[in-house]
N, C-alpha and C positions, 0 to 999 in steps of 0.2 A: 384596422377596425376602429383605434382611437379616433383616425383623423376620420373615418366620415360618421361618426359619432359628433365629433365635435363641429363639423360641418351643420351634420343635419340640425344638431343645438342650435346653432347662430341661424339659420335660416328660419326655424319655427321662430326664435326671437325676434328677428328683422322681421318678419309675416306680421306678430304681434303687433308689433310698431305703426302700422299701415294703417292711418283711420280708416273707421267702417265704410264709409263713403268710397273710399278708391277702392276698394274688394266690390261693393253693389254694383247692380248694372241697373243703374239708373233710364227708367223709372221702374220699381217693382211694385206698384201699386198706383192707385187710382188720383189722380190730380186733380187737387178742388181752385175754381177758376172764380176770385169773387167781381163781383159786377155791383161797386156800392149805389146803384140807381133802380128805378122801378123797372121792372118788369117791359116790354113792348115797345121800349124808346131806343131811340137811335142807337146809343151805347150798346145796350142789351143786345138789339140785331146785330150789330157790325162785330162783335166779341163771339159771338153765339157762332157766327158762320165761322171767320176764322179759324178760332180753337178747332173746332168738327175738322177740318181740314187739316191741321196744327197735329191734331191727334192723330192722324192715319202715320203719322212720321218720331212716333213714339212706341213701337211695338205691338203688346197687347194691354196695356196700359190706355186706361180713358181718361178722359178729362168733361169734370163734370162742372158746368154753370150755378151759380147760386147767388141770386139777387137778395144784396144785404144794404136796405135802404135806410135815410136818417141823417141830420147832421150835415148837410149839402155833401155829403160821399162819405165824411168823416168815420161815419161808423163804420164801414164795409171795409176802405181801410184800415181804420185802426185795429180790425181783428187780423189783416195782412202783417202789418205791424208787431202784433203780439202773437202771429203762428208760429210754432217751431218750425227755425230755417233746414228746413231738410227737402226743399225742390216742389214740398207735395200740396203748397198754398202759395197762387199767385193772386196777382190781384191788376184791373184796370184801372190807371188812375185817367181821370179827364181832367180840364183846367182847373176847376174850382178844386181840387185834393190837392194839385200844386203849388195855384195860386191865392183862391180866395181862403181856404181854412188855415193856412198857416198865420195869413196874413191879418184874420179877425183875431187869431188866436182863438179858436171857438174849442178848441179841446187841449188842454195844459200836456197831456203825454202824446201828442202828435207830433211827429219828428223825424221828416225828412229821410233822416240819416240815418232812420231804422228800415228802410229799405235797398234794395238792390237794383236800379233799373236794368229791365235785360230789353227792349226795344220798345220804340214807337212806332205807330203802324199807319197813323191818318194823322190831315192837318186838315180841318173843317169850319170857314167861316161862316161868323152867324151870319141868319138872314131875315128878314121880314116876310113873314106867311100871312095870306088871305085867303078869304073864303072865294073859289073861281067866279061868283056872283059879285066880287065887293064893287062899290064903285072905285074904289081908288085904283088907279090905272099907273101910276109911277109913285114915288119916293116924294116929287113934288105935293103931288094930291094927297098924300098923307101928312104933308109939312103942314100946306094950308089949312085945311080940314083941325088940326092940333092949333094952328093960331087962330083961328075963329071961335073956338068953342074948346078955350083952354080947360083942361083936365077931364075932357068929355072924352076922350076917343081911347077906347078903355085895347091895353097889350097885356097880351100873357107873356109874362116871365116865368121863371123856375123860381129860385130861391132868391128874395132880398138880399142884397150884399152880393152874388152869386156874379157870373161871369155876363150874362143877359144882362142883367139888371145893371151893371157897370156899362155894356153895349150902349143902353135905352139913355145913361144918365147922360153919357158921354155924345149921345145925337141931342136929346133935348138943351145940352150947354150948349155947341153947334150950331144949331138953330134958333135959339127964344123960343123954345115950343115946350110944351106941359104937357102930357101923356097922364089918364090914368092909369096907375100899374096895379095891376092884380096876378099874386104871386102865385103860386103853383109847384109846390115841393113834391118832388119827386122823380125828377124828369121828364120830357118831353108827351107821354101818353096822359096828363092828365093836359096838357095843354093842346091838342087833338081834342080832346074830350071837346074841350073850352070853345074853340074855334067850330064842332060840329053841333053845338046846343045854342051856339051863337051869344053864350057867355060874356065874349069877349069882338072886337071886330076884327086884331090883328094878334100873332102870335111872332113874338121871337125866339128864334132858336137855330139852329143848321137844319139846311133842305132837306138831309138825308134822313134827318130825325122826323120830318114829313114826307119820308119817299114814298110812300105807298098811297097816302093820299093824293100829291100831284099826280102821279102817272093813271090814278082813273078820275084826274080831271076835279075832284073835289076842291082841292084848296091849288091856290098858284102861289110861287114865288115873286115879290114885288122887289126886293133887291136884295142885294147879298152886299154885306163888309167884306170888302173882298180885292187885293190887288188885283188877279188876273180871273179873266169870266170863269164859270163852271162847265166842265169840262161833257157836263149829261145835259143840265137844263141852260133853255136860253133866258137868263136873268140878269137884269142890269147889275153893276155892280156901282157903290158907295161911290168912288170916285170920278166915274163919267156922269155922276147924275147930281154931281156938284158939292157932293161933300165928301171929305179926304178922310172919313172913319174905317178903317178896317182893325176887326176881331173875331177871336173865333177859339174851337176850341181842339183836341183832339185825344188820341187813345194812349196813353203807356201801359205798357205791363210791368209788374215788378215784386218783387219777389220778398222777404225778409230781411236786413241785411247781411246775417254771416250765412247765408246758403252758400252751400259748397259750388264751386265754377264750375265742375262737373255739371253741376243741375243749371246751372246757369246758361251754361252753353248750349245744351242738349236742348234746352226752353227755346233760347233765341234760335237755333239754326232751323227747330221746328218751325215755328212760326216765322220764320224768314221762305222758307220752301211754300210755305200759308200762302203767305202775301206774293210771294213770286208764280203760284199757281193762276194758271187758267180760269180756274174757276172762281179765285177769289180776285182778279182784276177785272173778268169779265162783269161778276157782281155787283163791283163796286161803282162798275162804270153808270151801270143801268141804273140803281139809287142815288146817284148823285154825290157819292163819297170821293173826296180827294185822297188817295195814299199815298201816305209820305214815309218812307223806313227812314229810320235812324238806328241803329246797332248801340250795343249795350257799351260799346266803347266810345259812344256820342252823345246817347242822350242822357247823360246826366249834365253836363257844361250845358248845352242844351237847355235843357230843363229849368236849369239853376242862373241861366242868363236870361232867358224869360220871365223865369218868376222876376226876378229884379228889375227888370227893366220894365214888367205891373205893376209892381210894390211903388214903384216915382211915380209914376201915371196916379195912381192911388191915393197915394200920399198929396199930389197938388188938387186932387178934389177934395178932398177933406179942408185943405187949406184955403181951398175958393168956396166951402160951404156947399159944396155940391152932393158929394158923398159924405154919412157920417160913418167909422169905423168904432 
């Protein structure tokens, strides 16, 4: 009777010892999914479809969207940032959370390293959007058109400083050509807006972030930064049409950084099954998204070899007076 008295004692003890984490069965509640961009844009689609799918591979547990704008991502993040790491707040990052706000410094408690990357899901090159009426018919015709009538030929961008707006600076140096730019924070649905009220005559951004318009014919893609063509629409890319610019941006998710690996894993293998679905390649194909996985064991090297390898690109336009930081 002593010894399974003192048995049972060390085992309620050892039990004890056992963070709450490895006793939950993760996830026992509802997963909030932040998207720091507007509403209706590329991001927002491509996270939206995913997660839904992400979520069938989670129980009865859901996973809910919540578009938190501001700060070119910064804010949306930074509340990723300051969730408690316990699985139940992830967040999308795109290029500008990895590369442009760290790199302005636009917010003093942003920090990298307060997150957890659990996968990337897309690698999407900007492109140049027209209205299907424009006259400009290639890459060239927007060259000349920008050297005849310098500062006239007005592009929407997102955010000044932003990952577009480094795009545009880095073709107008390329070139000798002068672009008006008018910015547009928020993500790509105010720049739809721009391009359908004729605001503007040309929009930059990813195709996919105009998928809906190209496929009933409203706006075309005129080129894509882009190594290799797009894999939906037929759009020339950057380097057949004589300039050797390729950029672009894409999705991470990621999480707090001391969330338990439990929650981390169960995230990524979710949305690995996401991305490996039927439904979500089929998808992706029809809107013109490139996917690209990287697993939570990659994308952060990843991540942190890109950012760097922008931060020099960056740094030598400021020093040619191109970009000011």
């Amino acid at each position: 009777m002593q010894r399974r008295t003192i048995l049972g004692a060390a085992t309620a003890l050892a039990t004890a010892m056992i963070p709450l984490t490895a006793l939950a069965d993760y996830p026992e509640r509802d997963i909030r999914v932040i998207v720091p961009w507007g509403a209706g844009g590329g991001t927002d689609g491509i996270v939206r479809k995913i997660t839904n799918i992400a979520e069938q591979e989670l129980g009865d547990a859901s996973m809910y969207v919540e578009n938190i704008e501001g700060g070119v991502s910064a804010t949306g993040i930074g509340q990723v940032m300051s969730a408690r790491p316990d699985g139940y707040t992830i967040g999308a990052l795109t290029y500008d959370s990895i590369v442009t706000v760290p790199w302005q410094g636009m917010l003093p408690s942003y920090d990298l390293d307060k997150l957890k990357m659990i996968a990337r899901i897309t690698s999407e090159p900007d492109a140049i959007i027209v209205d299907d009426d424009s006259d400009y018919q290639s890459l060239q015709d927007l060259i000349d058109a920008a050297k005849e009538d310098p500062g006239q030929v007005r592009v929407a961008v997102q955010n000044m400083g932003g990952r577009v707006h480094l795009t545009l600076l880095q073709l107008q140096d390329m070139t000798d050509t002068e672009f008006k730019i008018v910015s547009y924070p928020g993500g790509a649905a105010p720049q739809k807006e721009a391009i359908l009220s004729d605001e503007v005559d040309v929009a930059l951004t990813s195709l996919g972030d105009f998928a809906n318009l190209i496929q009933d014919s409203t706006v075309r893609g005129l080129v894509e930064f882009a190594d290799n063509p797009n894999p939906t629409y037929d759009v020339p890319i950057a380097p057949e049409e004589g300039v050797d610019l390729t950029n672009g941006s894409f999705i991470v998710f990621a999480a707090p950084a001391d969330t338990p690996e439990d929650a981390i894993s169960a995230l990524e293998s979710a949305y690995k099954s996401a991305f490996e679905s039927d439904e979500f390649q089929s998808w992706v194909r029809e809107v013109g998204v490139t996917p690209a996985w990287l697993g939570s064991g990659e994308v952060t090297d990843w991540a942190n070899e890109t950012a760097q390898g922008l931060y020099d690109e960056m740094d030598a336009l400021v020093e040619e007076g191109v970009l000011s930081k």
